[in-house]
N, C-alpha and C positions, 0 to 999 in steps of 0.2 A: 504494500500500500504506500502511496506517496507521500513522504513525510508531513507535508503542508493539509492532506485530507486528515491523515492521522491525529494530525493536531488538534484540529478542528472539531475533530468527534472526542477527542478527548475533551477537551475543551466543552461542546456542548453537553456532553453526556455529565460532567463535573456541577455544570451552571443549573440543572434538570435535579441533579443530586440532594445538591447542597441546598434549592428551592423548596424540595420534600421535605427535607430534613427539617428544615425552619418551620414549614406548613406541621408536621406531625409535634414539633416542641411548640406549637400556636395552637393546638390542639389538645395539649396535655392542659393548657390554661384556661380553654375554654370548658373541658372535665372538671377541673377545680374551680372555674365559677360556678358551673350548676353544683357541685359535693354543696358550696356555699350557699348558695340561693335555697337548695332543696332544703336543707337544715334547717337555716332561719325560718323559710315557712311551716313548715310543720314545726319547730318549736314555739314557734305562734302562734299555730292553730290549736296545739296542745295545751297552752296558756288562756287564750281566751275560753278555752271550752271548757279550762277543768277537766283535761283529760291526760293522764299522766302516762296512761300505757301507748298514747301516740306518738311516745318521744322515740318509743323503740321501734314505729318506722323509721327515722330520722337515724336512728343508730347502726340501723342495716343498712339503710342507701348509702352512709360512707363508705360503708366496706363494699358497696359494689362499685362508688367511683373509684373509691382508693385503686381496686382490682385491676378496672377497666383504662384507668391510666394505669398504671404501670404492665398493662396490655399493650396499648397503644407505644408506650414507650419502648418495649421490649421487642415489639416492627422495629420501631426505628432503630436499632442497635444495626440489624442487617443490612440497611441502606448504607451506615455508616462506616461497613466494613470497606465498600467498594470506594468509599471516598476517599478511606485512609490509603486504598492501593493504589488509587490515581495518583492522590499526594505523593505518596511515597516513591512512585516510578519518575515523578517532576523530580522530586527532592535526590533523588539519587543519578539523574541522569539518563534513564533507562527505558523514556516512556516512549521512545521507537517500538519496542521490544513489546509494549503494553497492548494487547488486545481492543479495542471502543467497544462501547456497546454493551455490557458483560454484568449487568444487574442483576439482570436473573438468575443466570449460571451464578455467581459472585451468594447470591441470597441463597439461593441452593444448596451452596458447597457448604457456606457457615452454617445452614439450618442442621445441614447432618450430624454436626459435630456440636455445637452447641446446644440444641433445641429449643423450647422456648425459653424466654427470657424475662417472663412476668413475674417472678417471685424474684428475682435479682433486683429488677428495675423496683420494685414496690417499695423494698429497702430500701433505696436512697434517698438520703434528707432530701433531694427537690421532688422526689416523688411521693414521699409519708407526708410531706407539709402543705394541706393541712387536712388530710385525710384522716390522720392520728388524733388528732387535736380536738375534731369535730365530736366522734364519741367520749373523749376524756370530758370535755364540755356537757354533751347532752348528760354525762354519768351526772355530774353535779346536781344540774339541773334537776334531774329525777331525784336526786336524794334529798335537794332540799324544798321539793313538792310538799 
């Protein structure tokens, strides 16, 4: 392939990458706006009504956003592998040598060997906050009902 198309696909297929990548971490935030949205209204509708046992809808939907981002985040690990191999083929000099195009194959290869990645991702302080915090909150709440 002719070094100047080479480039260029490397090049777009990087700009395409790196797009997703921001798109899926713009995504984790819009999760953690509804964990918040969802919470405060049902612990307000729990409050207004005198209803104490609604607070523990509010205490499982964290745990499904909590879940569901660190879902979504745990995709994105495998876009990110392919980005660190374009970098690293710039970074090293070698991106002649570098295949375009290769997201699939690239997510493919990492899925086998790693698998998923939602209970990794869930652990990390940008993805437990504030998914953690939400039920330690609703607990109070309830107790001092």
């Amino acid at each position: 392939m002719e070094p100047n198309t080479l480039a260029g696909l490397l090049k777009d297929e990087y700009i395409m990458l790196q797009t997703l990548y921001e798109d899926m971490d713009s995504k984790g935030l819009t999760i953690k706006n509804w964990a918040i949205t969802v919470a405060l209204a049902v612990i307000g509708a729990s409050i207004l009504n005198d209803e104490k046992n609604l607070l523990w809808l509010a205490f499982a939907a964290s745990f499904v956003f909590w879940y569901l981002e660190g879902y979504w985040r745990g995709l994105s690990h495998f876009f990110a592998v392919r980005i660190q191999n374009i970098e690293a083929a710039l970074r090293n000099g070698t991106w002649e040598k570098e295949v375009p195009l290769q997201v699939y194959s690239t997510w493919t290869e990492e899925y086998k060997t790693e698998k998923y990645q939602t209970v990794k991702h869930m652990l990390k302080p940008a993805t437990f906050l504030p998914h953690v915090l939400i039920p330690v909150f609703i607990l109070v709440i309830y107790s001092a009902f």
